[in-house]
C-alpha positions as CSV (number, residue, x, y, z in Angstrom):
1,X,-110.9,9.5,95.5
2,X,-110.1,9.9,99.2
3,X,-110.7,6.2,100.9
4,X,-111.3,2.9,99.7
5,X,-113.3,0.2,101.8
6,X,-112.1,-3.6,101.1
7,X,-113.9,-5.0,104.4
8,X,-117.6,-6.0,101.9
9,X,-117.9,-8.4,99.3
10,X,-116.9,-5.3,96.5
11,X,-114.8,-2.2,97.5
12,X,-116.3,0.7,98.0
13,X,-114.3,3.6,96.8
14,X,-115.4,6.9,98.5
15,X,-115.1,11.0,97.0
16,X,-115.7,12.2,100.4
17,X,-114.0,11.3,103.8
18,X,-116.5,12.2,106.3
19,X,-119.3,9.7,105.2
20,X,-122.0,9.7,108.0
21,X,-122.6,6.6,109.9
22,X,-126.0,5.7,108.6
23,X,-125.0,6.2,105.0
24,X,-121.9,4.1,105.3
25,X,-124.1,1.0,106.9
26,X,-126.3,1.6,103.9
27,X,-123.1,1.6,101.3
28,X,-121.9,-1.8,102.9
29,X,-125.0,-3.5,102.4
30,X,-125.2,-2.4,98.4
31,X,-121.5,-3.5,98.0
32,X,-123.1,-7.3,99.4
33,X,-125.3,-7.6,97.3
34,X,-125.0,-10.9,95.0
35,X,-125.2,-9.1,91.7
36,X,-122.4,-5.6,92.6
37,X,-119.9,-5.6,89.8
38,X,-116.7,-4.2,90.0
39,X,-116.9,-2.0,93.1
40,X,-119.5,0.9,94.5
41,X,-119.0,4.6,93.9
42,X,-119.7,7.1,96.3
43,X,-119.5,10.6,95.4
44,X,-118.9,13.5,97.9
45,X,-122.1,15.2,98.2
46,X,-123.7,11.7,99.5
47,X,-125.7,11.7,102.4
48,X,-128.6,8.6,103.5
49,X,-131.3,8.3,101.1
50,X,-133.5,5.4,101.8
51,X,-131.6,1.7,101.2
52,X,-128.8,3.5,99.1
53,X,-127.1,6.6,99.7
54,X,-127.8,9.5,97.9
55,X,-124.8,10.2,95.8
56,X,-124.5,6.2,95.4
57,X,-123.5,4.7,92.3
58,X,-123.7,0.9,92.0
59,X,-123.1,-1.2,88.2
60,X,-125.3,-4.4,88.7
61,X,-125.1,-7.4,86.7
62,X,-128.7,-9.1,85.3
63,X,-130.4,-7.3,87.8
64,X,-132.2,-3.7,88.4
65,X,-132.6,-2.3,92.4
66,X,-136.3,0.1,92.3
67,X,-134.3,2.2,95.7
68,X,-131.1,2.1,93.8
69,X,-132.6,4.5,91.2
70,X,-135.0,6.3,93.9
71,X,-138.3,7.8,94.5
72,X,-138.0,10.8,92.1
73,X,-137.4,8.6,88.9
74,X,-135.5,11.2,86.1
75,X,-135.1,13.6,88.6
76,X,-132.5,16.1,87.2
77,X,-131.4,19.4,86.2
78,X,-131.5,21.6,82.9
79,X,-130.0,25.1,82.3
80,X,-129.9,27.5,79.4
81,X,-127.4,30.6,78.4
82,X,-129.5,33.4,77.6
83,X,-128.0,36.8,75.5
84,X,-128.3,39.4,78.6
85,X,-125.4,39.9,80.2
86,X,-126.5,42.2,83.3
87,X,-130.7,42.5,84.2
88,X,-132.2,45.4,86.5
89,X,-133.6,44.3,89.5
90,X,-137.1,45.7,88.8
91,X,-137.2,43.9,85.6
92,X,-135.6,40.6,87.2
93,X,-138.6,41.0,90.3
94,X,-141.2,41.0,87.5
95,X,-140.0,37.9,85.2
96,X,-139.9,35.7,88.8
97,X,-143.8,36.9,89.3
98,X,-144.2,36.1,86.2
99,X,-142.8,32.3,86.5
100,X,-144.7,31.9,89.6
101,X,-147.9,32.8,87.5
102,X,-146.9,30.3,84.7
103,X,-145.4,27.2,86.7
104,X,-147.0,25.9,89.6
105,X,-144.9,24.7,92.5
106,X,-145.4,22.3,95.5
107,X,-148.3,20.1,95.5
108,X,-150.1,22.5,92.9
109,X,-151.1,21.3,89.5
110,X,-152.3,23.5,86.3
111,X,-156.2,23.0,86.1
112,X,-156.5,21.9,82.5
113,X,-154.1,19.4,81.0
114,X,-151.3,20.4,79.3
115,X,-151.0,19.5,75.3
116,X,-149.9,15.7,75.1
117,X,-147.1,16.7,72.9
118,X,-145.7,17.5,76.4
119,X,-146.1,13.9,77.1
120,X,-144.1,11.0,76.3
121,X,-145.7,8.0,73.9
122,X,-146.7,5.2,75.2
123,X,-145.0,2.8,72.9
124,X,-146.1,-0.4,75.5
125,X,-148.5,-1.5,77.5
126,X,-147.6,0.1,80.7
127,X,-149.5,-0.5,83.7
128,X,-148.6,2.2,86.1
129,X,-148.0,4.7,83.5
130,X,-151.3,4.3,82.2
131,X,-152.9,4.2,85.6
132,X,-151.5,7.8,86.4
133,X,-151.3,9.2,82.8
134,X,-154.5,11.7,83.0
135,X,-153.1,13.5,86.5
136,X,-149.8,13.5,85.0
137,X,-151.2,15.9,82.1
138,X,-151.9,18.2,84.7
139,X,-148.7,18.0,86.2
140,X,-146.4,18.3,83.3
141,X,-145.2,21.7,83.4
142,X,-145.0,22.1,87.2
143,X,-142.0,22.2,89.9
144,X,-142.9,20.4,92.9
145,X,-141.4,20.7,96.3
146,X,-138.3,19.7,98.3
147,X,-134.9,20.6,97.0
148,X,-136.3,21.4,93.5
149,X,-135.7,25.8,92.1
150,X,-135.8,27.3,89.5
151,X,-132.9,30.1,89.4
152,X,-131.8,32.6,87.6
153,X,-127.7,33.0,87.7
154,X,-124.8,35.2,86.5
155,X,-122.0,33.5,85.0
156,X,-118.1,33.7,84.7
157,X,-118.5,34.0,81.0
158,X,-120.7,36.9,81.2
159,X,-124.3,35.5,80.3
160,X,-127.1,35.2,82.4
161,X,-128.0,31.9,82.9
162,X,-131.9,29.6,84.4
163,X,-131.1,26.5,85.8
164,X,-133.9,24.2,86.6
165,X,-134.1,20.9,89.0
166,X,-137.1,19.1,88.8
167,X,-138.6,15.2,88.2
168,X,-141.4,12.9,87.4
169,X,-143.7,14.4,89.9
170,X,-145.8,11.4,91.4
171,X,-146.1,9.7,88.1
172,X,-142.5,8.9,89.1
173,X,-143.1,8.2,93.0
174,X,-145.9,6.3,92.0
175,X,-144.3,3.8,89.8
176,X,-141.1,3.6,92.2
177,X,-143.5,2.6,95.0
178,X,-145.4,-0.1,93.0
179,X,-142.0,-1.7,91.9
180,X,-140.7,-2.0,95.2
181,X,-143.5,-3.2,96.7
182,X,-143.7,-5.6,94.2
183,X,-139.8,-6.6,94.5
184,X,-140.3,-6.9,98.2
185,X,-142.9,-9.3,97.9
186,X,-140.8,-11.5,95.0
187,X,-137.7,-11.1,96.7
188,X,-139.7,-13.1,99.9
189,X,-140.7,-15.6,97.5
190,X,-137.5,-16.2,95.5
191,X,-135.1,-16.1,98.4
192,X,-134.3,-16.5,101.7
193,X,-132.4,-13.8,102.7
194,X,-132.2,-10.1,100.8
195,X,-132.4,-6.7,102.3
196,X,-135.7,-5.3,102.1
197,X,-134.6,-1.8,101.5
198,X,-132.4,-3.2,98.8
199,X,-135.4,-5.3,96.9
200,X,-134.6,-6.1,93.6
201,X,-135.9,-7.7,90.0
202,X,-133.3,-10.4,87.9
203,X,-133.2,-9.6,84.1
204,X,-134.5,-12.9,83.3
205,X,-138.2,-12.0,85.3
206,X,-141.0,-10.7,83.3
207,X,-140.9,-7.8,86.6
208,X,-137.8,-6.7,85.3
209,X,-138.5,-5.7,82.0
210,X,-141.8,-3.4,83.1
211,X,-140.4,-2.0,85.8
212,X,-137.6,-0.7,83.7
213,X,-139.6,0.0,80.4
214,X,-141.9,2.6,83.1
215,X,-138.9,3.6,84.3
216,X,-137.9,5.0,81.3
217,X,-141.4,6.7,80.8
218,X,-140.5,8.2,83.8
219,X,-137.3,9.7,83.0
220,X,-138.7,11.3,79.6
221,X,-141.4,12.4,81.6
222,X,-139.3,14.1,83.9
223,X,-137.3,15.7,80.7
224,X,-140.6,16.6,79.3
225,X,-141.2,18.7,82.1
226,X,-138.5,20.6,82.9
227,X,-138.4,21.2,78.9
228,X,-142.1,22.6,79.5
229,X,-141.4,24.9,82.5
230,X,-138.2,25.9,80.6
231,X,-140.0,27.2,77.6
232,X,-142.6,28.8,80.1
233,X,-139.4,30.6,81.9
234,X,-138.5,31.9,78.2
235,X,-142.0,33.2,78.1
236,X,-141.3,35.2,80.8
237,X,-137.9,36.7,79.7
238,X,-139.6,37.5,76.1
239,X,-142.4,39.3,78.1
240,X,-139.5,42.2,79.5
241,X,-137.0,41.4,76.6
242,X,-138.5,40.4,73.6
243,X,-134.9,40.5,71.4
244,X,-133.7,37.9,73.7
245,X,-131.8,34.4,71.8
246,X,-131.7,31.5,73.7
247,X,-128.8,28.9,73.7
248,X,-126.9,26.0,74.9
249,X,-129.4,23.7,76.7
250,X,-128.4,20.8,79.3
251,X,-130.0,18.5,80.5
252,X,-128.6,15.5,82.6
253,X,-130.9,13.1,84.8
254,X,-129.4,12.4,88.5
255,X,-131.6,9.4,89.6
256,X,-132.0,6.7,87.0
257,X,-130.3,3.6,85.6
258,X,-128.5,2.8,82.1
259,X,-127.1,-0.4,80.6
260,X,-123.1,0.9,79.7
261,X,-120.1,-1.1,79.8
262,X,-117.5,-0.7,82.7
263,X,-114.2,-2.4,82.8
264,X,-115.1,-4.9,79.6
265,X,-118.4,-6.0,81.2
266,X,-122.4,-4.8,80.4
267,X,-123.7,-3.3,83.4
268,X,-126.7,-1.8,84.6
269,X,-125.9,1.7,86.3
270,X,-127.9,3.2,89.0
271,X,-127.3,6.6,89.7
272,X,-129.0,7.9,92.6
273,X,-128.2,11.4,93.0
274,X,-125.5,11.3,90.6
275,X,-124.9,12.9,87.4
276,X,-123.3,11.3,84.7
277,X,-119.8,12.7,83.5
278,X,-118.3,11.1,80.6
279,X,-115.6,12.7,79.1
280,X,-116.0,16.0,77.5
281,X,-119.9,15.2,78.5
282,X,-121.0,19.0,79.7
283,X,-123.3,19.1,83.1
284,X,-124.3,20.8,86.2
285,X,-123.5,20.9,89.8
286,X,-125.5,23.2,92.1
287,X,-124.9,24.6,95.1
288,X,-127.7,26.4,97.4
289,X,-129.8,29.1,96.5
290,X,-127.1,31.0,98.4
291,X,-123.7,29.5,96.8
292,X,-122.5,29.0,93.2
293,X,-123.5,26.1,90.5
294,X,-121.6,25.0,88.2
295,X,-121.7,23.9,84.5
296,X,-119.0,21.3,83.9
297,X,-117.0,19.2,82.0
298,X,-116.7,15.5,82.4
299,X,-113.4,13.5,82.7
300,X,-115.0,10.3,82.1
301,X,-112.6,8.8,85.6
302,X,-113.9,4.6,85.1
303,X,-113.3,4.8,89.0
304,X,-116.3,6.5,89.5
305,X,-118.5,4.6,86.5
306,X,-118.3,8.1,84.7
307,X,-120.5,9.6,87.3
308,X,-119.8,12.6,89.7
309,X,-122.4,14.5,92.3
310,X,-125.3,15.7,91.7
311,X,-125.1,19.1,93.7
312,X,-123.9,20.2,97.5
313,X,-125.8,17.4,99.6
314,X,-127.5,17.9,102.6
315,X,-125.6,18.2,106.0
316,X,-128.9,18.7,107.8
317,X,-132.0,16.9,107.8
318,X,-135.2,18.8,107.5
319,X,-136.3,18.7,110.8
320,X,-133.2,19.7,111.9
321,X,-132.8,22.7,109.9
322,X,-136.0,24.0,110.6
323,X,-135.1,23.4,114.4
324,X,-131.9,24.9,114.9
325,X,-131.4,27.0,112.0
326,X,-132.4,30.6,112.6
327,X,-134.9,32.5,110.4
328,X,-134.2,35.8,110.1
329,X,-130.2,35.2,110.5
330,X,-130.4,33.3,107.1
331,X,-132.5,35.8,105.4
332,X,-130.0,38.4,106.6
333,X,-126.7,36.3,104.5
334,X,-128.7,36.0,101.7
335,X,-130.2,39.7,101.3
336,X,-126.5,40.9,101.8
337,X,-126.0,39.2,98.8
338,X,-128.5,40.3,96.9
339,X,-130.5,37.8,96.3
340,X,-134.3,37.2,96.0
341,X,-134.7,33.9,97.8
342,X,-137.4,32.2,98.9
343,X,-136.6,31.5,102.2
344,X,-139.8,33.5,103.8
345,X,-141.1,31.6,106.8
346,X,-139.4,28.8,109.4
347,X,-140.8,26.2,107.2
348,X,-138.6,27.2,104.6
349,X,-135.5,26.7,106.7
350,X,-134.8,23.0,105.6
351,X,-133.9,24.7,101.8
352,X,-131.0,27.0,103.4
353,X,-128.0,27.5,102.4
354,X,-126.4,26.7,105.9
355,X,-128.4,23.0,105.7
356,X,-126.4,22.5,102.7
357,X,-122.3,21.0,102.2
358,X,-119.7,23.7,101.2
359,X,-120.3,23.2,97.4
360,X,-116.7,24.9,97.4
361,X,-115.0,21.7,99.2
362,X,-117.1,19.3,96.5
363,X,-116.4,20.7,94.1
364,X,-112.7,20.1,95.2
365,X,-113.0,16.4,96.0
366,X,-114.5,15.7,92.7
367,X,-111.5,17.8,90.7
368,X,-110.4,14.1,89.1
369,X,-114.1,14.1,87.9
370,X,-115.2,17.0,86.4
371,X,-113.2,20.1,85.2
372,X,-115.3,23.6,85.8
373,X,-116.5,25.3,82.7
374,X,-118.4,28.1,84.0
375,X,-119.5,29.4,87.9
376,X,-122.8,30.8,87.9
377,X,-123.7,32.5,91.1
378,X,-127.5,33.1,92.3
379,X,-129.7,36.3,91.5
380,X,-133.3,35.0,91.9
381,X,-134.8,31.9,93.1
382,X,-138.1,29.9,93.4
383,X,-138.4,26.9,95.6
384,X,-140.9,24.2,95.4
């Protein structure tokens, strides 16, 4: 931990000590909020999201926050050892045309739906869930855009390694939208004064209970499909090695939210952009599709709810990556190190490596966190 803030109504206790000005404003109004319990967590690869920080890590009391969780319900990451230990470039060219055959990316969806086995049940009437269900079928099983890869990675323990980062495609966005709407419009009629960014649903409204039950949906949804594209990245392996064993899956969600207890009391946790890290509780951090990842080991620190970062964090927006950064300079670092990247047009520039923290100097703020278990550094990538 590198600063603590006592100037809000809880602390906030910061992994980073260059927070930018936005994100800090938005941290101070999530540590006055009526319901904050104990204190907020900020990890160090946070960076403004929209009402909370991304990186931001509040316990709530009786109540559940629709931005506190975020856009991208179950948004998260997966990865999986496989038996190679080295892979010719030729072959490793063909299994990423392969994947790009198999798994749609961006705002493509497969034409038929997938099998529904691929889909969670729906165990309750859920409103949103049900309203989207049929497009989702069609988009379980598919990337999407932003900072979401898949990448294939050498490790420090030999292996190669696929690491995927994906969500609840807009089955997810849908039902964040609708619930924060929603809370927007109760919040006006329940109090006088809230932060509209910062909307929010007590535990004793019926509100409460759906959003979160289709939050839930959402974040087995999201599972479901990064399972799917996994087995469909296996599929591609088998084609050019068909000996090839599989093992040691993770997955760990970085935007959702979890009754646990904290400091004797039953909390609600939001994680948004944050990965879980209980002790001896395995994850991953990545870096850039230029720069190391890392599967890790939790330390279970109750200063930070159990939680650490979800990857690098942004140091750039977009825009301003695609303005400044320059094309064929960034193609150049990354083709020096080998790697088939997908940063192809100017357009592509807001995924660079150089729009990206020094995953090196997170990694090293968070050391009372998480312990490193393996590096895994980049060969092949494919962007949304």
């Amino acid at each position: 931990m590198k600063e603590v803030i006592t100037t809000e109504k809880v602390p906030i206790k910061l992994w980073l000590n260059d927070i930018e000005p936005g994100a800090l404003q938005q941290v101070k109004n999530v540590a006055n909020l009526p319901f904050a319990f104990s204190h907020i967590a900020i990890m160090p690869d946070s960076h403004q999201g929209y009402g909370m920080p991304i990186g931001g890590v509040l316990a709530a009391i009786h109540t559940i926050v629709p931005n506190a969780v975020g856009v991208d319900i179950g948004c998260g990451m997966c990865s999986l050892r496989t038996s190679l230990r080295d892979i010719e470039l030729e072959k490793l060219k063909r299994i990423m045309a392969s994947i790009r055959k198999r798994i749609p990316v961006g705002f493509r969806h497969h034409s038929e739906p997938q099998d529904l086995k691929w889909m969670p049940d729906l165990k309750k009437k859920l409103p949103i869930v049900e309203q989207e269900f049929e497009s989702a079928t069609h988009q379980v099983g598919t990337l999407g855009g932003g900072n979401h890869f898949i990448e294939i990675q050498k490790g420090t323990d030999g292996f190669i390694w696929m690491m995927i980062h994906s969500g609840s495609r807009n089955i997810g966005y849908t039902v964040a939208g609708h619930y924060h709407d929603l809370a927007k419009k109760k919040n006006e009629q329940w109090f006088s004064e809230f932060v509209k960014e910062l909307a929010y649903f007590p535990s004793d409204t019926e509100e409460y209970h759906l959003y979160k039950a289709e939050m839930d949906y959402c974040i087995e949804f999201a599972l479901l499909n990064r399972k799917l594209m996994m087995e469909r990245v296996k599929e591609s392996f088998s084609d050019e090695f068909p000996d090839i064993v599989f093992s040691q899956f993770i997955n760990k969600p970085h935007n959702f939210a979890s009754e646990e207890m904290h400091f004797g009391q039953t909390c609600l946790v939001h994680r948004k952009g944050a990965t879980r890290a209980r002790k001896d509780e395995y994850g991953m951090i990545p870096g850039s599709q230029g720069t190391s990842s890392f599967i890790v080991k939790g330390k279970g620190n109750p200063e930070s709810f159990e939680s650490c970062s979800h990857g690098a964090g942004r140091i750039m927006s977009r825009n301003q990556a695609r303005r400044i950064l320059d094309l064929k300079e960034v193609q150049k670092k990354l083709e020096i190190k080998g790697i088939i990247h997908a940063v192809r047009n100017r357009s592509d520039l807001d995924e660079a490596p150089d729009s990206y923290k020094d995953i090196y100097r997170v990694m090293e703020l968070q050391k009372d966190l998480v312990e490193i278990e393996i590096e895994l550094s980049p060969l092949a990538v494919v962007k949304g």
